[in-house]
C-alpha positions in Angstrom: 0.0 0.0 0.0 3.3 2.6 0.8 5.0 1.3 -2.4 1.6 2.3 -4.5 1.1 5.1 -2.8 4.5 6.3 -3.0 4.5 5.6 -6.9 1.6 7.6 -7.1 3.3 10.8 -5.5 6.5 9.7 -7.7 4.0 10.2 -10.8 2.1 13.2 -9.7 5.3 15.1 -8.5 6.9 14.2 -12.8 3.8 15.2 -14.2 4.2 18.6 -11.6 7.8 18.9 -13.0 6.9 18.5 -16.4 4.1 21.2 -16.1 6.5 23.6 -14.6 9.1 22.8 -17.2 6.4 23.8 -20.0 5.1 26.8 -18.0 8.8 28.5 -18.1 9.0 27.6 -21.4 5.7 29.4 -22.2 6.9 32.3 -19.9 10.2 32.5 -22.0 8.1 32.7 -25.4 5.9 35.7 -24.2 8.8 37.4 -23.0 10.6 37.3 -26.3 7.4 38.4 -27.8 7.2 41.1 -25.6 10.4 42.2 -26.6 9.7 41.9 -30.2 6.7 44.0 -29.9 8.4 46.5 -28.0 11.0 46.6 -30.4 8.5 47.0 -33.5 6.0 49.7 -31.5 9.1 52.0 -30.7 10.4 52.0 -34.4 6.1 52.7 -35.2 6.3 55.3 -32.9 9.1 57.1 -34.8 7.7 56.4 -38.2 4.8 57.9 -36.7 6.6 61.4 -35.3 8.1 61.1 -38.7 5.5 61.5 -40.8 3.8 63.8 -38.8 6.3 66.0 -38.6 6.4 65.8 -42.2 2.6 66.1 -43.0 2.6 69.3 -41.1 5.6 70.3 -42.9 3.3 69.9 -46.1 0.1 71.4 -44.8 2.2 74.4 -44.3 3.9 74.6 -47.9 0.5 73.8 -49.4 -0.9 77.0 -47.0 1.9 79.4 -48.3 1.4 78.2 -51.8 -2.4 78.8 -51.0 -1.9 82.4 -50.1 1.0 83.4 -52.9 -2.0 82.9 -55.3 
């Protein structure tokens, strides 16, 4: 009765281990995505200053040209 029960524990504690194993491995695969995302939202966000920096340059060119008329 021990030797069955103390298989059982043996089993459940591999299958725990196992689990545990997978969940770190998950955890390291979000991070890295994390990381990627940052990386691609930060280069966005200058893209982003970028060409709106450069459609108010235009608005304004487009204004002057406007009023020379």
């Amino acid at each position: 009765m021990l030797t069955t029960e103390l298989h059982d524990v043996r089993i459940q504690a591999e299958i725990s281990e196992k689990a545990r194993r997978a969940a770190e491995a998950e955890v390291r695969q979000a991070s890295e995505i994390i990381s990627q995302l940052t990386a691609t939202n930060s280069t966005l966000s200058i893209s982003h200053k970028k060409l709106a920096t450069e459609h108010e340059q235009l608005a304004v060119n487009i204004h002057q040209q406007f009023c020379a008329l």
